[in-house]
N, C-alpha and C positions, 0 to 999 in steps of 0.2 A: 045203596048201589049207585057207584056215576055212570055217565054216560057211556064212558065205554067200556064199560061190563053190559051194562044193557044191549048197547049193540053188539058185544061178544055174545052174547046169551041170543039177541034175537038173532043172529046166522045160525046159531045151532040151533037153533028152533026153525026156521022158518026160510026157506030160499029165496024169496022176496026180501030177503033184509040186504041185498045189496044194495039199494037206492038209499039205504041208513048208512050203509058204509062210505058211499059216497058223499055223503052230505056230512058225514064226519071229519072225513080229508078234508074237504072245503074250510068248516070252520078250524083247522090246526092251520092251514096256510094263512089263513087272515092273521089268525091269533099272532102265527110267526110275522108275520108282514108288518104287521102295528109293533112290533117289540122292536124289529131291525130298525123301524124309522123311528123311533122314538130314542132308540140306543144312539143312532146314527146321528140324529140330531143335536142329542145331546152333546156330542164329541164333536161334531162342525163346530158347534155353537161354543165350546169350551176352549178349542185350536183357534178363534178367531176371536176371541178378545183383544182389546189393545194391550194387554202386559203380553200374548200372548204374541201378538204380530211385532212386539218391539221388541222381544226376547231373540223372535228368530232374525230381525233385524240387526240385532244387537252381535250375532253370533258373524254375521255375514262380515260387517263391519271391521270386524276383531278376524275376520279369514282375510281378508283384503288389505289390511294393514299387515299383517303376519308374513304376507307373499308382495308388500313394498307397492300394491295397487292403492295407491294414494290417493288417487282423484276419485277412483269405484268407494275407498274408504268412508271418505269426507261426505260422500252424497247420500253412505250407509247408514252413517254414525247422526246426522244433520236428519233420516226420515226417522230415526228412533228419537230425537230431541221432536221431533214434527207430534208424533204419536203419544209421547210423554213428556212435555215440556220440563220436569223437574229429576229429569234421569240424567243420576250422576256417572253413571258407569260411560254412558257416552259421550258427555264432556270430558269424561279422563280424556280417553281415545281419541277422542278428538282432539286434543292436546297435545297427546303425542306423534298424531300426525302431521302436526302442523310446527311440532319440533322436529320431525325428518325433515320436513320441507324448507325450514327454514324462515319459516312464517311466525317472526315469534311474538310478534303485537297478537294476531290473530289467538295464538297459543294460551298469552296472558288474560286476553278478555276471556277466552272460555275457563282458563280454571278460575278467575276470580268471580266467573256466575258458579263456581261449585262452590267455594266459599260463600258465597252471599245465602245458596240454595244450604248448606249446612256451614256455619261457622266452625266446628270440628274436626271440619275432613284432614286430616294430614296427610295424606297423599294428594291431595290438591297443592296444599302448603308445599310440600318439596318439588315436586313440579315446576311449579310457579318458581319458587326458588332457583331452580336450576334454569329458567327461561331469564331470571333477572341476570344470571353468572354470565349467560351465552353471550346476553344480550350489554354488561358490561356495566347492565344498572347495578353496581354494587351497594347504596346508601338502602335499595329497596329492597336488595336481597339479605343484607343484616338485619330491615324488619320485618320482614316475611320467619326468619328464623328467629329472632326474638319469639313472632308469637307462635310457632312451631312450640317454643318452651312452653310459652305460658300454657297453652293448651293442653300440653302432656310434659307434666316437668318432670316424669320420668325417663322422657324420651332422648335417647344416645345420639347428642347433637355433634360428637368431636368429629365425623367426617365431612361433615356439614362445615363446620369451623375451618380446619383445613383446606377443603376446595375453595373454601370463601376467601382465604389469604393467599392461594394457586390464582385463583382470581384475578385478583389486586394485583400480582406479578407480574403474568400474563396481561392485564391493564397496562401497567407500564410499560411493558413490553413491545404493545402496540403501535402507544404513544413515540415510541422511540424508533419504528419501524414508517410507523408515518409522517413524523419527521427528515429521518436518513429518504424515505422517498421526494419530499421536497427538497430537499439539500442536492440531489443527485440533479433534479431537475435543474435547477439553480448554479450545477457544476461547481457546486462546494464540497469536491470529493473528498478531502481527508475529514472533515467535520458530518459528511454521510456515513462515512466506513466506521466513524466513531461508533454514530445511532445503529448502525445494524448489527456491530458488535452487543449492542446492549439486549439484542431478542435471547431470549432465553429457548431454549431446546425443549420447555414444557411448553410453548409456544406452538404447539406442532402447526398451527395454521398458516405462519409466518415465517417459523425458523429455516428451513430448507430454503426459501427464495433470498432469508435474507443473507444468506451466507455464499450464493451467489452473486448477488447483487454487490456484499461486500467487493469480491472481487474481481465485477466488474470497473466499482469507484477505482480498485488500487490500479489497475492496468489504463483506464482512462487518465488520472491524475500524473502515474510516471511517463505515458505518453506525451500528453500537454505541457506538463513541467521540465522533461529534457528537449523538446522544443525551445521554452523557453530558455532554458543556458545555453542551447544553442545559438539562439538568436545575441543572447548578451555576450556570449565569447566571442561572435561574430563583431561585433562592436566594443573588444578589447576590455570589455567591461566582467573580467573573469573574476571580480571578489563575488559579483553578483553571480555569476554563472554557479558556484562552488557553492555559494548558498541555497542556490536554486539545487543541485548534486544534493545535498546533505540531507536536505526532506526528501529526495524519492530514497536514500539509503536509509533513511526512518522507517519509510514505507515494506521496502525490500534492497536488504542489506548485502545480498549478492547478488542485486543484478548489473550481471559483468558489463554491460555498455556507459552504465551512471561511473562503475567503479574504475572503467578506463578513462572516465573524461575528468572524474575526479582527478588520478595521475596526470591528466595531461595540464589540466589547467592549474592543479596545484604551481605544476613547471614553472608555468607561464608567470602567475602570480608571483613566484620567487624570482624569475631574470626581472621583471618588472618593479620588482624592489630594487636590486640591484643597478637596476638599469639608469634607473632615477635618479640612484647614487653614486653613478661609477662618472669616471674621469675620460677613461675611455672603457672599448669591450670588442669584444669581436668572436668570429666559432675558429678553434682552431683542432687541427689534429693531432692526435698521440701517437706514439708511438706504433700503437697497431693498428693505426688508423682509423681509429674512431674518437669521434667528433665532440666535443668541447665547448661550452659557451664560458668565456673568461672576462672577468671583472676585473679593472681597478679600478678602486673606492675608496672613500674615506667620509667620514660623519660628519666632517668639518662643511662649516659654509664656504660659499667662495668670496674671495675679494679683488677687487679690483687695485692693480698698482698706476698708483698716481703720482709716485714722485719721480725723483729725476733718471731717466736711463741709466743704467748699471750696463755690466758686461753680460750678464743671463737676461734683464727683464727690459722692457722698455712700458711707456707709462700707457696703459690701458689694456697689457695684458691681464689674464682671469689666472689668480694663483690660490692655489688651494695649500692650508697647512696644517699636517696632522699625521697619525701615524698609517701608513697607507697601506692598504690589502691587496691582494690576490686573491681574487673568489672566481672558483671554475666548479663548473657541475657537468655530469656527463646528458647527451641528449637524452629525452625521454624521463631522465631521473629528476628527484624534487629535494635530493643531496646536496645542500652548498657545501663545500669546501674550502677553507681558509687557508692560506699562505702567510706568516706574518714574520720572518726571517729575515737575516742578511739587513740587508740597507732596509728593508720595510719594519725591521724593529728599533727605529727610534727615528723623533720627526723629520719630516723632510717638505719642504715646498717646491709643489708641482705648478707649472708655469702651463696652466691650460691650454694657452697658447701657442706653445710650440708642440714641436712630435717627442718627446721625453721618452713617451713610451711607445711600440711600435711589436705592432704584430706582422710577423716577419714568414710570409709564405713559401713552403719549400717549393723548389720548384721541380723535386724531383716525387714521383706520385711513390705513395706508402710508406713516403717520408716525416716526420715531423716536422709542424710547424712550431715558431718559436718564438719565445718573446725577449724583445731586446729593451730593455731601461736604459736611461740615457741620464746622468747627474751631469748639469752642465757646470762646468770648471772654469771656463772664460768663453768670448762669446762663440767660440770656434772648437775649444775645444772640450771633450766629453769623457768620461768613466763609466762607462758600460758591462753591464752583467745582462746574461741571457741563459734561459729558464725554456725546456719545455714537460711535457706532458708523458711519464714514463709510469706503467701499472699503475693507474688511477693517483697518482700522486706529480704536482706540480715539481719539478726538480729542477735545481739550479746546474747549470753545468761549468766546469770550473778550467783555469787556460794552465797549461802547463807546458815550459816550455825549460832552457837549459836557466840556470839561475832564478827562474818563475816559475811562482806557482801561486795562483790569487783565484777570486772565485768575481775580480775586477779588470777590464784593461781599460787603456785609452783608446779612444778613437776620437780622428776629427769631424769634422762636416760643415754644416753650409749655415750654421748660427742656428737653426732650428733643429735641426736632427743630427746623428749621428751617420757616419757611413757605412757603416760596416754591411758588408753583400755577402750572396752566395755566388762559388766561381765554380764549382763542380757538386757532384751527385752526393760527397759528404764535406764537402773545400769550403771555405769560407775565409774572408778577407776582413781587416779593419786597416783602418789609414792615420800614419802617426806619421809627426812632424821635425824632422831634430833639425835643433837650431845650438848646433855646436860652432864656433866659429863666426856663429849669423848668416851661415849660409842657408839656412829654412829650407833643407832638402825635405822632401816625403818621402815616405816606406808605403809600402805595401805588405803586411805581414799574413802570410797564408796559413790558418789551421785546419785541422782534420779531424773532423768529430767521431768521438768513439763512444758510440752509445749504451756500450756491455758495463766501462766504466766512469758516465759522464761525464767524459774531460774533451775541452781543445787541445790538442796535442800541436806544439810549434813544427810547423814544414819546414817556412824558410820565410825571408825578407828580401826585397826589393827595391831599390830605388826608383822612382818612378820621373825626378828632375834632379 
C-alpha cells in the first residue's frame, strides 16, 4: 500500500486524517518544485552554452546582412568569431559583407582564415575568387581556381573560366578608361575619345561615363580645333586652316559650321593658287550680276627683257611666254574654270608691263563687266578681243559690222593700253587711225552690244581730226 492509499484509507477511517492530507500536498509541491528547477536548469543551462549563444549570434548576423545592416552585421558576425574563434560560417558572412561594402582586402583576409581553418572549404575558394576578379588581381584568381580543381577535380569550373576572361576584358577595359581620363586631362581629346571607345558595355562600372565622357572630348576638340583654323584663315594661312577642317570632319562629318568653312577656305586656297599665278585678276560681274573672281595665268616663269627697245617692249619690262588662260570661278564656289580659245590657244607673250589685259567696269549697274585683251601690233597700235561672263561660262563677244565680222578689231592707245571706252548704257567706242594719203586722221567707231547674241553690232564712225 503507498502513501496515498494510506492516506485515502485513513480519511475513511478517521476525521483526524486531515493533518495527513495536508502534509501530503505539501510534499507533491516540493516534489514538483525540485523537478521544475531541475528541468528549468537544465534548459538555461543547455540555451547558454557557447555553440548555443554563437548559433543564435550567428542567426542575428545572417538577419542584418539579409536587411543590408552592415555595420549591426559585422559586429554580429566578429561576437560569433569572439565566442568561437574557429567558426566557419561566420567568416563566410563576414565576407560577404564586406564584399557589399566594398572592403575587399578586409573580405580576402577573412576567407583566407577559412582556408587556413579548413584547407577544403570551396566556398571559401570561390569567394575569395570572386574578391580577386572585383578587385582585378587576376594572376591570384587563376590560382585560387587552379586549387578549387585540385581540391575537387570533379568540380564544374567552366563559369569560373569565363568570368575569369570577362575579367581580363573588363581589365583592359579599365586600363583604357584610365588612360582616356588622363588624355582628357592633358586635352589630348582625339587620342582620349580613342581610349574610351575601348570600354566595353560589360564594363558596367565604367561604360555609361565613358561614353559620355567620349563625347564630351568630341565637342571639346571640334571647339578648340575650329578656333584654331580660325585663327590660321585669319593669317591667310588656309592649307593649314583646311587641315585643321578635315580632323573635326573625322570627328563629326556633318557638322555644318567645319563643313562651311571647308567651302570657304577651300575658295580661298584655289584664288590663291591662281593668284600666284596670274598675270593679272580682278572680281568681275556677269551677266545677271553675280560676281566673279577672274584669272589670267600661265605656268610659265617670267623674264625680264634686256635687249634693245622694240616697238611692243622696252628693256626691263617683265614678259611672260606661254599658252595663256582665263580662269574664273563664281563667288562662294571652289569651281575653277578654264578659258583656253581664240588667241589663248597658241603662244603668246604678255609684256607684264603694260595694261594688255584690262578688266573693263560697266558703268551701267546690272550690267556686265568685261574683259578687254590687248595684242600689241606696233607701239600705238593694238588687236583687241573682249570677253564677258554669260550663264556661267566666259564668252567672247564678236564685232560685226557691214563687210566685218571678226571675234578681233583694232584700236589704238597711248603705247601701254588700248582705248577702247564705254559711251552709253550698251555703246561702246574703239579708236582707229587711217593713214590714207598720210593724212593720220582718227575715227571714232561706235558699237552696240547685243547680249541675246554676243555680238558688237557697227553704229557708226567718226572722225574725230
Amino acid at each position: 500500500m503507498d502513501i496515498t492509499e494510506c492516506t485515502i484509507n485513513q480519511i475513511s477511517k478517521d476525521n483526524g486524517g486531515r493533518r495527513k492530507v495536508k502534509l501530503s500536498k505539501k510534499l507533491i509541491i516540493i516534489i514538483a518544485t525540485v523537478l521544475v528547477l531541475v528541468i528549468g536548469g537544465g534548459v538555461a543551462y543547455a540555451t547558454n552554452t557557447p555553440t548555443a549563444r554563437a548559433d543564435r549570434e550567428l542567426k542575428l548576423a545572417n538577419k542584418y546582412l539579409q536587411d543590408g545592416k552592415y555595420q549591426e552585421a559585422i559586429l554580429a558576425f566578429e561576437k560569433v568569431i569572439q565566442i568561437e574563434p574557429k567558426n566557419i560560417p561566420a567568416r563566410l558572412g563576414l565576407g560577404k559583407v564586406y564584399v557589399a561594402t566594398k572592403e575587399f582586402t578586409k573580405a580576402e583576409t577573412v576567407l583566407k582564415e577559412v582556408i587556413e581553418i579548413d584547407q577544403n572549404n570551396i566556398p571559401a575558394r570561390e569567394a575569395l575568387f570572386n574578391v580577386y576578379l572585383k578587385e582585378g588581381n587576376l594572376d591570384n584568381a587563376k590560382t585560387i581556381l587552379k586549387g578549387i580543381s585540385e581540391v575537387d577535380p570533379n568540380k564544374d569550373v567552366k563559369q569560373f573560366n569565363t568570368d575569369l576572361e570577362s575579367a581580363k576584358a573588363i581589365s583592359v577595359s579599365k586600363a583604357s578608361y584610365d588612360q582616356g581620363i588622363k588624355q582628357m586631362g592633358d586635352k589630348q581629346y582625339l587620342e582620349a575619345v580613342d581610349s574610351f571607345q575601348k570600354v566595353i558595355k560589360e564594363d558596367t562600372e565604367r561604360y555609361t561615363d565613358a561614353q559620355t565622357k567620349t563625347s564630351d572630348c568630341k565637342k571639346a576638340f571640334i571647339d578648340t580645333t575650329l578656333q584654331k583654323a580660325k585663327d590660321a584663315a585669319a593669317n591667310n594661312d588656309y592649307q593649314t586652316a583646311l587641315n585643321l577642317i578635315e580632323q573635326i570632319l573625322k570627328v563629326d562629318p556633318n557638322n555644318q559650321e567645319a563643313l562651311n568653312l571647308k567651302s570657304e577656305y577651300t575658295n580661298k586656297v584655289i584664288q590663291n593658287k591662281y593668284l600666284a599665278q596670274s598675270i593679272v585678276h580682278s572680281d568681275m560681274r556677269d551677266t545677271q550680276n553675280q560676281i566673279y573672281k577672274v584669272f589670267i595665268y600661265a605656268d610659265d616663269v617670267v623674264t625680264k627683257y634686256d635687249d634693245e627697245p622694240v616697238q611692243t617692249n622696252n628693256r626691263g619690262d617683265l614678259l611672260k611666254i606661254g599658252n595663256f588662260k582665263i580662269g574664273y570661278m563664281k563667288q562662294g564656289s571652289d569651281q575653277l574654270q578654264i578659258y583656253q580659245q581664240g588667241i589663248f590657244s597658241e603662244k603668246h607673250t604678255f609684256n607684264m608691263s603694260n595694261h594688255e589685259v584690262r578688266f573693263f567696269e560697266n558703268k551701267q549697274s546690272n550690267q556686265p563687266d568685261l574683259i578687254i585683251v590687248s595684242r600689241p601690233m606696233t607701239s600705238s597700235a593694238f588687236s583687241i578681243s573682249v570677253f564677258y561672263i554669260k550663264n556661267n561660262e566666259l564668252t567672247p563677244i564678236k564685232f560685226v559690222g557691214q563687210n566685218y565680222s571678226d571675234w578681233e578689231i583694232e584700236d589704238y592707245g597711248d603705247g601701254n593700253s588700248s582705248w577702247f571706252v564705254q559711251t552709253g548704257a550698251d555703246t561702246f567706242e574703239n579708236m582707229v587711225v587711217f593713214d590714207h594719203g598720210g593724212d593720220g586722221s582718227v575715227h571714232h567707231s561706235t558699237w552696240k552690244l547685243d547680249q541675246a547674241n554676243n555680238v558688237f553690232h557697227f553704229v557708226s564712225d567718226r572722225k574725230v581730226n
